[in-house]
NUNU-927190 format. One record per residue: residue number from 1; residue in one letter; x, y, z of N, C-alpha, C in turn. Coordinates in nm, 3 decimals, decimal comma. Each point is the difference from the previous one (the first is absolute). Layout:
N
(node NUM; "A"; (X; Y; Z); (X; Y; Z); (X; Y; Z))
...
***
This chain:
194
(node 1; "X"; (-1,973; 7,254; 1,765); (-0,006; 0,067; -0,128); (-0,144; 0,047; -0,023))
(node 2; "X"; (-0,026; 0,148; 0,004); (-0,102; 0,012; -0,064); (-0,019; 0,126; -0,096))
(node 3; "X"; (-0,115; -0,007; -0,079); (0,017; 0,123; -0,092); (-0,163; 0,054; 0,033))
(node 4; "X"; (-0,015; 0,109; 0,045); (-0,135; -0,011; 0,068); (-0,099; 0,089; -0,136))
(node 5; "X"; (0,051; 0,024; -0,115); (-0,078; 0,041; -0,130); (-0,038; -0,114; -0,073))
(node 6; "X"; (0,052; -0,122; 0,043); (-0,080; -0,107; -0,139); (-0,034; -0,132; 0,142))
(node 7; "X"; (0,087; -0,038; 0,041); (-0,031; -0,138; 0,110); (0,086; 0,051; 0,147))
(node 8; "X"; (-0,080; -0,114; 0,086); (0,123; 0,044; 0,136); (0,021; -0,198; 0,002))
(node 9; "X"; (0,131; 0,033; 0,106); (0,044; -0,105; 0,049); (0,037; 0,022; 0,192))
(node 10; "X"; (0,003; -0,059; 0,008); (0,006; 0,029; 0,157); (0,175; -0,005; 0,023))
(node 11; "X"; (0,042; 0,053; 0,098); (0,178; 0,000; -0,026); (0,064; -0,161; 0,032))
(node 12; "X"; (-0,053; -0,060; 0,037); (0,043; -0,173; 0,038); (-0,057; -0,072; -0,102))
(node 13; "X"; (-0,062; 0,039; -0,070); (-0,002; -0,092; -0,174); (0,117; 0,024; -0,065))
(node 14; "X"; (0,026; -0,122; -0,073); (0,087; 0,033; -0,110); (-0,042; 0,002; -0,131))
(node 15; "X"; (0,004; 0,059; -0,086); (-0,034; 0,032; -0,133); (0,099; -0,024; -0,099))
(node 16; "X"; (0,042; -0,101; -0,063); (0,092; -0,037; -0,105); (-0,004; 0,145; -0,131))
(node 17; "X"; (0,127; 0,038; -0,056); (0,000; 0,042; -0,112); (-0,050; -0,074; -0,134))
(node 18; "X"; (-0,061; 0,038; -0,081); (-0,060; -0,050; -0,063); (-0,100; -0,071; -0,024))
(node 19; "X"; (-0,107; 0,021; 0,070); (-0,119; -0,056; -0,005); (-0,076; 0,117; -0,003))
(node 20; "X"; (-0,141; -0,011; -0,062); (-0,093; 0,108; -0,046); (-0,115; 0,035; 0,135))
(node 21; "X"; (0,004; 0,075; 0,069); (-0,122; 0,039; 0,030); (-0,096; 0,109; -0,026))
(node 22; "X"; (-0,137; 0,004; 0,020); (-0,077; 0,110; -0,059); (-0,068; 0,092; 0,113))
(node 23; "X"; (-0,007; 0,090; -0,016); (-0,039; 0,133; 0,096); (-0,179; -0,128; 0,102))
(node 24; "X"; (0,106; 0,073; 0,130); (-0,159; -0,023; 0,065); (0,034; -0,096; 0,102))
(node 25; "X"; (0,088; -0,097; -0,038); (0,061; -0,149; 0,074); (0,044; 0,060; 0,095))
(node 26; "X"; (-0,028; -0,059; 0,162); (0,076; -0,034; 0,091); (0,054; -0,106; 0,020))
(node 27; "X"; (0,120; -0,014; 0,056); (0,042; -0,095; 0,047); (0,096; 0,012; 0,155))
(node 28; "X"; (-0,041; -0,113; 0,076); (-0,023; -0,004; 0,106); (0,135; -0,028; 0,042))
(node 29; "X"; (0,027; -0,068; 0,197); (0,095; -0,020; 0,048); (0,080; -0,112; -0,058))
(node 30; "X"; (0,080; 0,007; 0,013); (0,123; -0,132; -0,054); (-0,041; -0,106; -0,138))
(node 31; "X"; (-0,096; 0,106; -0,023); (0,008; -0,087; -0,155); (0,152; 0,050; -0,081))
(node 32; "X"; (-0,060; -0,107; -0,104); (0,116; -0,024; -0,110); (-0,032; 0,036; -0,129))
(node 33; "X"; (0,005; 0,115; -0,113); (-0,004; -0,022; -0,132); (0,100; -0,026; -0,108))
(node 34; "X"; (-0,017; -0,076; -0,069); (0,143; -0,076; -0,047); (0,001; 0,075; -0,175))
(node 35; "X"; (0,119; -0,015; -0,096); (-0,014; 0,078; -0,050); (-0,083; -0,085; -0,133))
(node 36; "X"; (-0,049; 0,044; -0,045); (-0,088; -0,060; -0,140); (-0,158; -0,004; -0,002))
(node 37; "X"; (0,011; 0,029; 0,132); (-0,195; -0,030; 0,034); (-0,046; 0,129; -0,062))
(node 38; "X"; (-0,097; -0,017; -0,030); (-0,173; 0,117; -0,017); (-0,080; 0,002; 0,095))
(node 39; "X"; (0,034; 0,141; 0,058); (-0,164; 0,013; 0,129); (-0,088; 0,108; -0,042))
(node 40; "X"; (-0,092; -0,021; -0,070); (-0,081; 0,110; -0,051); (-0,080; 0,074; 0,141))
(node 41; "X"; (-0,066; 0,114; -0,103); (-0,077; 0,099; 0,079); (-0,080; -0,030; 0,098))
(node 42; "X"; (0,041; 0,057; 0,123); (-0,059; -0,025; 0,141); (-0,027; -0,135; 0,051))
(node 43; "X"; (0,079; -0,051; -0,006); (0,085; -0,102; 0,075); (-0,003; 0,000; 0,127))
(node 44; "X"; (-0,008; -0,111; 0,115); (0,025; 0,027; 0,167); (0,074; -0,121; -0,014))
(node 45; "X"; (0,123; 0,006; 0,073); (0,133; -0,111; 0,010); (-0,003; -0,030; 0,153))
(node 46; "X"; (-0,049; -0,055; 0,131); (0,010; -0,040; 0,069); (0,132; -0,002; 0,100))
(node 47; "X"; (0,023; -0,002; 0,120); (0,112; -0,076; 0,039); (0,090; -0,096; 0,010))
(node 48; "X"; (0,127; -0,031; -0,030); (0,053; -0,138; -0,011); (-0,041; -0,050; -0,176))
(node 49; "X"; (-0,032; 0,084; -0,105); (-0,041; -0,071; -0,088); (0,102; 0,017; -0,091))
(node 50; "X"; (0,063; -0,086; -0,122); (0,102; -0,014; -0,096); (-0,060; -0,036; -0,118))
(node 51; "X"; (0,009; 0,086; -0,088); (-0,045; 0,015; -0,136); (0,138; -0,017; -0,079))
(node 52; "X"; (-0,009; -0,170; -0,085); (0,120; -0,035; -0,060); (0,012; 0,043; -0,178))
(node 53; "X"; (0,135; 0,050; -0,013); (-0,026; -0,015; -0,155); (-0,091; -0,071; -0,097))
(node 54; "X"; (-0,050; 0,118; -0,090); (-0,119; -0,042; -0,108); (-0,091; -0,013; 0,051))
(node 55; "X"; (-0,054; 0,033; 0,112); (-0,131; -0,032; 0,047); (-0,094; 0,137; -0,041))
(node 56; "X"; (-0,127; 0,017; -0,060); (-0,076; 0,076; -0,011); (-0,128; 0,035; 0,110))
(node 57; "X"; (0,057; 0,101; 0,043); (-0,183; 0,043; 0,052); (-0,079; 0,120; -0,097))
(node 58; "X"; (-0,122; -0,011; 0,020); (-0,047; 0,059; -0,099); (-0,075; 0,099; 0,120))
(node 59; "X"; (-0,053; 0,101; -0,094); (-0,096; 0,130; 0,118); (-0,019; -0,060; 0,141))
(node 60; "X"; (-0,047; 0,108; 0,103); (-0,074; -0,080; 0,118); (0,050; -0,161; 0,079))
(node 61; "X"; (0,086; -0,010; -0,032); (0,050; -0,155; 0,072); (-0,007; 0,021; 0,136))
(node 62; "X"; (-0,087; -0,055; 0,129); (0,090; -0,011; 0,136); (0,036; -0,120; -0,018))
(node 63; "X"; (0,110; 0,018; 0,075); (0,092; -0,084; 0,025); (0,048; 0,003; 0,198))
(node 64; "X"; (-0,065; -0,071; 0,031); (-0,032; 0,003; 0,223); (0,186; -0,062; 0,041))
(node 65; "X"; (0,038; -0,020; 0,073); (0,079; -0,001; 0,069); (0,057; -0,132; -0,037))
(node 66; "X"; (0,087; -0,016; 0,020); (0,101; -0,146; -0,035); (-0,053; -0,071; -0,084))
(node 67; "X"; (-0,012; 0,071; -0,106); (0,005; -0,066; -0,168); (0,138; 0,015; -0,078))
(node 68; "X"; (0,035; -0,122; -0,058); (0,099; -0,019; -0,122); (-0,048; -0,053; -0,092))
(node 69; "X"; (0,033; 0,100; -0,098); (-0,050; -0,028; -0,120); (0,095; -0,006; -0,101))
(node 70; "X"; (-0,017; -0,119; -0,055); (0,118; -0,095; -0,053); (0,055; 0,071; -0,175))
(node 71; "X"; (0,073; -0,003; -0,047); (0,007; -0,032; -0,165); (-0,113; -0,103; -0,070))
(node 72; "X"; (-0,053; 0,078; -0,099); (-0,096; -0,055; -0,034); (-0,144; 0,057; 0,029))
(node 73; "X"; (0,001; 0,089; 0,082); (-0,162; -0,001; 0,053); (-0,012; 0,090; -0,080))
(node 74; "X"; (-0,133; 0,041; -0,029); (-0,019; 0,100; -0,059); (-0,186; 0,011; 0,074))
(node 75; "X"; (-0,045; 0,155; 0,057); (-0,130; 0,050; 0,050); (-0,028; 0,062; -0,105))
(node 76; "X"; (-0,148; 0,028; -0,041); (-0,041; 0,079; -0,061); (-0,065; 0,132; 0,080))
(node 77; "X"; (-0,038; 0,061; -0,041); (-0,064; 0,124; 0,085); (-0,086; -0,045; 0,111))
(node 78; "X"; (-0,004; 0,090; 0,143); (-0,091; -0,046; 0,131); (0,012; -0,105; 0,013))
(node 79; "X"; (0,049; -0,125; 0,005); (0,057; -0,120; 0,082); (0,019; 0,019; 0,129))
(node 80; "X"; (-0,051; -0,098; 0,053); (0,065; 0,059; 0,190); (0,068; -0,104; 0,036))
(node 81; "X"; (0,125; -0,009; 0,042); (0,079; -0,121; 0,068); (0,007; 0,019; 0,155))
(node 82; "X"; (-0,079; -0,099; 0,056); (-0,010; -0,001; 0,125); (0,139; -0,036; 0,082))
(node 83; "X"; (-0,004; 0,036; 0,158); (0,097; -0,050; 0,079); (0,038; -0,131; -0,018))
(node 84; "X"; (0,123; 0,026; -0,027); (0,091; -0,156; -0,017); (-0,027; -0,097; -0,065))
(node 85; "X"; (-0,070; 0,055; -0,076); (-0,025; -0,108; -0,159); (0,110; 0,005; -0,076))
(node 86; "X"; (0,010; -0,080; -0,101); (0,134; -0,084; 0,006); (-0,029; -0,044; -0,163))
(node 87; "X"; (0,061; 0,085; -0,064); (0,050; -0,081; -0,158); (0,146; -0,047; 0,002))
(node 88; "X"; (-0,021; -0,144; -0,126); (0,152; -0,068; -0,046); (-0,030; 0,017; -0,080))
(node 89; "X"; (0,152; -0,045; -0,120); (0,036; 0,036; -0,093); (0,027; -0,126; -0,061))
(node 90; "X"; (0,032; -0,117; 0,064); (0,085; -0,125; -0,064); (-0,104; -0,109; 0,108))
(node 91; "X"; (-0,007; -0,074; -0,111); (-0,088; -0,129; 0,027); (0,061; -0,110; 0,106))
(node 92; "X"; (0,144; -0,023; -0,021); (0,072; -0,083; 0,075); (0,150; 0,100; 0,065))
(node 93; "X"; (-0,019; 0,038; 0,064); (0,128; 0,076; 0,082); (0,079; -0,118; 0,065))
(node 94; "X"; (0,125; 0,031; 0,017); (0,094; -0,085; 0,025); (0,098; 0,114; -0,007))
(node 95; "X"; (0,106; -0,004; 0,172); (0,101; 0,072; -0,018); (0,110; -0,029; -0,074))
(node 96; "X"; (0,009; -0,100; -0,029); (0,143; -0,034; -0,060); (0,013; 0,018; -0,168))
(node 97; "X"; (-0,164; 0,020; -0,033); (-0,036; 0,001; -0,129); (0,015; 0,148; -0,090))
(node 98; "X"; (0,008; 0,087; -0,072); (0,006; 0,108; -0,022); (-0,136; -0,007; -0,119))
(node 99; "X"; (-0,098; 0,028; 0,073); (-0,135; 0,012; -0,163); (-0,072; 0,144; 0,020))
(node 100; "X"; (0,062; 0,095; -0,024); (0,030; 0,149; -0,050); (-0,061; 0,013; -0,123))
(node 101; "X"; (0,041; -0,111; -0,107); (-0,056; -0,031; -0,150); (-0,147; -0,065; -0,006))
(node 102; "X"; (0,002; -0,021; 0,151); (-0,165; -0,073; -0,034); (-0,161; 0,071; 0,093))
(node 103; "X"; (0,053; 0,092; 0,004); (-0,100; 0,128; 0,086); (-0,113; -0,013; -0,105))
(node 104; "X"; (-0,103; -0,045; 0,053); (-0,176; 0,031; -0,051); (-0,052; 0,098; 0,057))
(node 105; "X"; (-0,061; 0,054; -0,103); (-0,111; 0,149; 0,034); (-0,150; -0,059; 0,070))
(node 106; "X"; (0,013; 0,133; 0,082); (-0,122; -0,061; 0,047); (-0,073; 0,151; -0,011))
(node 107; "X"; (-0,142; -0,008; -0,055); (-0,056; 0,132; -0,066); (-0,101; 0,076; 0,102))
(node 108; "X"; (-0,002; 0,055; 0,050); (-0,167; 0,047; 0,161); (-0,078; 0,112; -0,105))
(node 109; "X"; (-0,109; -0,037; -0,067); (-0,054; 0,094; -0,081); (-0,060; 0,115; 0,133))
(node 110; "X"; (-0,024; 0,071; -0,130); (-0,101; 0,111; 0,086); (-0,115; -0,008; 0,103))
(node 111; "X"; (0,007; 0,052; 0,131); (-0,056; 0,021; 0,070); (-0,014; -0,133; 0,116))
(node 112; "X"; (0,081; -0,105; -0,050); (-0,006; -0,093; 0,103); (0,044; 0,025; 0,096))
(node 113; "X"; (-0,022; -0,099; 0,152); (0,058; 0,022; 0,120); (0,078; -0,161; 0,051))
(node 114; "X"; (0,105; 0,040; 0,053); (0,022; -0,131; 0,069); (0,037; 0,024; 0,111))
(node 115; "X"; (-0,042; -0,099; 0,112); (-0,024; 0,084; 0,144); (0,089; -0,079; 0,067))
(node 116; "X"; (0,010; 0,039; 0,126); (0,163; -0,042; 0,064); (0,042; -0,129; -0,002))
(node 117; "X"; (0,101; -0,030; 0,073); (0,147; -0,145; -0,037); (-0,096; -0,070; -0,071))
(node 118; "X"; (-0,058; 0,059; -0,135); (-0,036; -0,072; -0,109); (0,126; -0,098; -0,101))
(node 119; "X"; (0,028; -0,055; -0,061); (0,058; -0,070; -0,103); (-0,021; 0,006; -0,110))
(node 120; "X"; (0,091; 0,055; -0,105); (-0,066; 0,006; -0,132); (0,147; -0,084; -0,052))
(node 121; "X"; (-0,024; -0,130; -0,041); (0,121; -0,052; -0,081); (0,019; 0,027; -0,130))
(node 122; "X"; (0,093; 0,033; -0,011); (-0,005; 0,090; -0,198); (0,007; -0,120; -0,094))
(node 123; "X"; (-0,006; 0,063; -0,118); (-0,139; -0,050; -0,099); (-0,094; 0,016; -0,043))
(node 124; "X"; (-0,077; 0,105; 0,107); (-0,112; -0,032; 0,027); (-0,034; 0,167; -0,048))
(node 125; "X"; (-0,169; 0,002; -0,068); (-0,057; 0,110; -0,020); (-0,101; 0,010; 0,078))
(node 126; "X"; (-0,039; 0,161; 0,054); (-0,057; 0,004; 0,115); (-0,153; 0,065; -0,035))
(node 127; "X"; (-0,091; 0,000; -0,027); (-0,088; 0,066; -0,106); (-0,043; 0,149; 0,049))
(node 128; "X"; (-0,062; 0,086; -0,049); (-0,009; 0,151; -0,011); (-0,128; -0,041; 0,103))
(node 129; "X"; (0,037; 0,034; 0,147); (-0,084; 0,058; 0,107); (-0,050; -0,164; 0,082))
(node 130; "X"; (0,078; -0,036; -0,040); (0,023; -0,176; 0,118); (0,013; 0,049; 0,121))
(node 131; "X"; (-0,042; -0,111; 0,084); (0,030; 0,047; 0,182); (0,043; -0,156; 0,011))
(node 132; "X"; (0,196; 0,068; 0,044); (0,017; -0,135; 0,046); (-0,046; 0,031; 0,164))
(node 133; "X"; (-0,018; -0,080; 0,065); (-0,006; -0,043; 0,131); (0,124; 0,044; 0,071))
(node 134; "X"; (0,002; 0,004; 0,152); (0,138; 0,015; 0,057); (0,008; -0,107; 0,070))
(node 135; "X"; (0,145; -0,069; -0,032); (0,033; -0,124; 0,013); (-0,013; -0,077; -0,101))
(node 136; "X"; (0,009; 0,026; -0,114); (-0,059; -0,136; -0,124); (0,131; 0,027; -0,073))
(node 137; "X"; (-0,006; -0,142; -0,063); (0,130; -0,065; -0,081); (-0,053; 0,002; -0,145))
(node 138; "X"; (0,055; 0,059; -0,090); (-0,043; 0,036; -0,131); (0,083; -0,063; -0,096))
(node 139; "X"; (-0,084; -0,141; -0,033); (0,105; -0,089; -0,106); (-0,076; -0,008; -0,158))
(node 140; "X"; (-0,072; 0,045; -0,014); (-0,038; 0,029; -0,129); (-0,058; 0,160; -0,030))
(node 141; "X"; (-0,050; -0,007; -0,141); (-0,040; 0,105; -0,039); (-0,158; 0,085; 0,055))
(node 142; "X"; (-0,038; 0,095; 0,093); (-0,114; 0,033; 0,035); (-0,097; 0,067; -0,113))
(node 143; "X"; (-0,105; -0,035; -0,024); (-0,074; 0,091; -0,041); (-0,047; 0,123; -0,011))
(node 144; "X"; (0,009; 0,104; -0,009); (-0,066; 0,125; -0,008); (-0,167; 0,015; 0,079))
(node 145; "X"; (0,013; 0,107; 0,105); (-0,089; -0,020; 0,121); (-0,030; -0,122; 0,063))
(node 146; "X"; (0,083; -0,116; -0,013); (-0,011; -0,090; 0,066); (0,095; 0,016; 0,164))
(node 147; "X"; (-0,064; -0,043; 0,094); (-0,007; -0,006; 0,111); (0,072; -0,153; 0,079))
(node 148; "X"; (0,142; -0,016; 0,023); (0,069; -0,103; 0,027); (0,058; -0,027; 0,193))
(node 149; "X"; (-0,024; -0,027; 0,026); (0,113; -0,054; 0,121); (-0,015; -0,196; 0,037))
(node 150; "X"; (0,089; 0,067; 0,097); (0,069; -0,160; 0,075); (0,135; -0,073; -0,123))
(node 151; "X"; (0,017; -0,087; 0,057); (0,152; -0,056; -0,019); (-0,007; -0,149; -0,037))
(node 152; "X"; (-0,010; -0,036; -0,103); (-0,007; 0,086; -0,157); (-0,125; 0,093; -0,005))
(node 153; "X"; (0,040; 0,097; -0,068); (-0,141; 0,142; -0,016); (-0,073; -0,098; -0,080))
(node 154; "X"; (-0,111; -0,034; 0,019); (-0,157; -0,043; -0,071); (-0,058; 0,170; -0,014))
(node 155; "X"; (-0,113; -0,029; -0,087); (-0,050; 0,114; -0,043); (-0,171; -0,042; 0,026))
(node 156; "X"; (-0,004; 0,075; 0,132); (-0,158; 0,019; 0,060); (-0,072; 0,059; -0,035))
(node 157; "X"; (0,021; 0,168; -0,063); (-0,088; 0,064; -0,081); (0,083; 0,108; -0,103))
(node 158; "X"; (-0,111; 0,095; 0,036); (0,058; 0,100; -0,100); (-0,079; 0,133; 0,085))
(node 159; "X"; (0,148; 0,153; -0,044); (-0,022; 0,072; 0,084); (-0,069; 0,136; -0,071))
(node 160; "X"; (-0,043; 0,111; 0,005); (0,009; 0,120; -0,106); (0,101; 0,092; 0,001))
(node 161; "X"; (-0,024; 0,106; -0,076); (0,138; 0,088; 0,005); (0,040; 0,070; 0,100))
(node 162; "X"; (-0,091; 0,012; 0,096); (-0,009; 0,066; 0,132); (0,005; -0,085; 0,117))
(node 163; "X"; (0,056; -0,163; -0,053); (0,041; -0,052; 0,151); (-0,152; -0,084; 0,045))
(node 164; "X"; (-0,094; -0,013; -0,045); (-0,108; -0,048; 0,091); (-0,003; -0,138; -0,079))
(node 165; "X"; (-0,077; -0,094; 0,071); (-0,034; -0,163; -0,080); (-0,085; 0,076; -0,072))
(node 166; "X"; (-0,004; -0,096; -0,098); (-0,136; 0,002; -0,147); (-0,104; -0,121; 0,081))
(node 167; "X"; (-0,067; -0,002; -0,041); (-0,167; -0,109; 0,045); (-0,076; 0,015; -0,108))
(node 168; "X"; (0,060; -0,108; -0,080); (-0,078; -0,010; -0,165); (-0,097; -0,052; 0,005))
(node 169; "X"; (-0,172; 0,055; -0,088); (-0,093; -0,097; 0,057); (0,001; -0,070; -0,113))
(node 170; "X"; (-0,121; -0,104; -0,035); (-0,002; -0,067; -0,094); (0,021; 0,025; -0,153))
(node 171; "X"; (0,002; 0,106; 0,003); (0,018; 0,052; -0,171); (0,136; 0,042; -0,003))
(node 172; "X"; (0,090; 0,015; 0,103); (0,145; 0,020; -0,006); (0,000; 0,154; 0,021))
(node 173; "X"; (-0,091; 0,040; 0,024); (0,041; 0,194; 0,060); (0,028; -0,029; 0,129))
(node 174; "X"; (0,080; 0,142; 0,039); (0,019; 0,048; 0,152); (0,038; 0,149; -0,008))
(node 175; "X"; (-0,024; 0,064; 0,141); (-0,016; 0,173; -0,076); (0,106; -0,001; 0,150))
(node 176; "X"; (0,069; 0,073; 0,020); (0,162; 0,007; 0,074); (-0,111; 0,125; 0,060))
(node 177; "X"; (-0,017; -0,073; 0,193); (-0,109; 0,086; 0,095); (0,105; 0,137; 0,037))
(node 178; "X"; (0,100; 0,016; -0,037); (0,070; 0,138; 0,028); (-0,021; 0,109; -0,129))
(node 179; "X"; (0,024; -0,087; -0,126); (0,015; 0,132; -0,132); (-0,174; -0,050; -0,068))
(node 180; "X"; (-0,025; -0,074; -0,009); (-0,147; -0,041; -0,020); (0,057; -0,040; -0,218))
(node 181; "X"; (0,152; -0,047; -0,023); (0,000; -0,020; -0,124); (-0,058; -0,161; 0,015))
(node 182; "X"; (-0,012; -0,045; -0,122); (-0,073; -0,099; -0,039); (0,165; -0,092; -0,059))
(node 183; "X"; (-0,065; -0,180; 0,046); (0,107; -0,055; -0,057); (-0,071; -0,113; -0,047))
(node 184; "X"; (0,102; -0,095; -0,089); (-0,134; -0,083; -0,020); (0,141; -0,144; -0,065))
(node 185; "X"; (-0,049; -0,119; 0,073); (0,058; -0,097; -0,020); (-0,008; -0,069; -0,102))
(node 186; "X"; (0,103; -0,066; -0,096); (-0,056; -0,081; -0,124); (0,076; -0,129; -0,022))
(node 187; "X"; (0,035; -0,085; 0,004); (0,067; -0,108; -0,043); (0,134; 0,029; 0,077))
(node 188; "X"; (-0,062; 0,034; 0,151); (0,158; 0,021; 0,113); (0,065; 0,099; -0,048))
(node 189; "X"; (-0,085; 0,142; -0,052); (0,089; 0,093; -0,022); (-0,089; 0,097; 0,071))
(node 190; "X"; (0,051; 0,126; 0,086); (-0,057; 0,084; 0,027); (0,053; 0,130; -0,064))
(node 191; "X"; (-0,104; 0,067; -0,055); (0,006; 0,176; -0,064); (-0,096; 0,081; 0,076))
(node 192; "X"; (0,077; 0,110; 0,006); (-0,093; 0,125; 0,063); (-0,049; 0,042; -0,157))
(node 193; "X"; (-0,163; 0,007; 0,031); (-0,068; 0,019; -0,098); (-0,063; 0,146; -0,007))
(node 194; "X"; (0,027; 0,067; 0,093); (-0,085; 0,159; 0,029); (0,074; 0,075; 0,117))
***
């Protein structure tokens, strides 16, 4: 299915009726879009990937190759979901159990990344421009530019908006060596200040 004036789809995707997409989105081989989701403007959908009812992407999402993304998730704009990272929806799964009624949101603000067969267990809020690690298990809430991996994700530093570590000196500044903005640490919170 494709409509080559607003989005394409490749002909081995399937595209559910009723779900919204916005001009610009590709989507790739043997993915899945199911119907109820939001994929906003310029979007990249990967191979093998399944986007389940109610799920939101917002502007700019990639989304890399064998991602499912559950009920409940919701990206905000430029999020990147790495290869084979891996959101849930339900705290205790059990087949015999039916908990459909008990799906938790799990929120990926703006501009974060989570990098491949990462883990994000829902619940959980992901903060605006976090770097999870690839390979890390995500059982609580991350901070915003905070910088997480390993299994359980601990939080080693903090990153800027452009992906590089911060190196705060004693007064709590750090200037991000790619965009040269200024950030500045305060009581375990980091803000881009310039």
């Amino acid at each position: 299915m494709s409509d080559t004036h607003s989005w394409f789809a490749h002909p081995s995707a399937i595209v559910d009726e009723g779900c919204s997409i916005a001009p610009g989105v590709k989507i790739w081989h043997f993915s899945h879009i199911m119907p109820g989701c939001v994929i906003g403007e310029g979007c990249n959908i990967g191979q093998n990937v399944v986007v389940s009812p109610k799920v939101v992407l917002g502007k700019n999402v990639r989304v890399q190759n064998n991602v499912s993304i559950y009920e409940g998730v919701i990206c905000e704009d430029d999020v990147f979901l790495g290869p084979s990272m891996v959101f849930t929806n339900v705290i205790n799964p059990r087949s015999a159990v039916s908990r459909k009624h008990e799906y938790q949101q799990t929120l990926v603000r703006r501009g974060a990344s989570i990098g491949a067969n990462a883990t994000i267990v829902c619940g959980n809020e992901i903060g605006e421009y976090a770097f999870i690690g690839a390979g890390a298990v995500v059982t609580k809430p991350v901070p915003p530019f905070a910088l997480v991996v390993g299994n359980p994700a601990r939080h080693i530093g903090w990153m800027s908006e452009r992906g590089h570590r911060l190196h705060f000196d004693a007064e709590g500044h750090a200037t991000c060596p790619e965009s040269g903005a200024s950030y500045e640490l305060k009581d375990r919170q980091v803000k881009k200040i310039s």
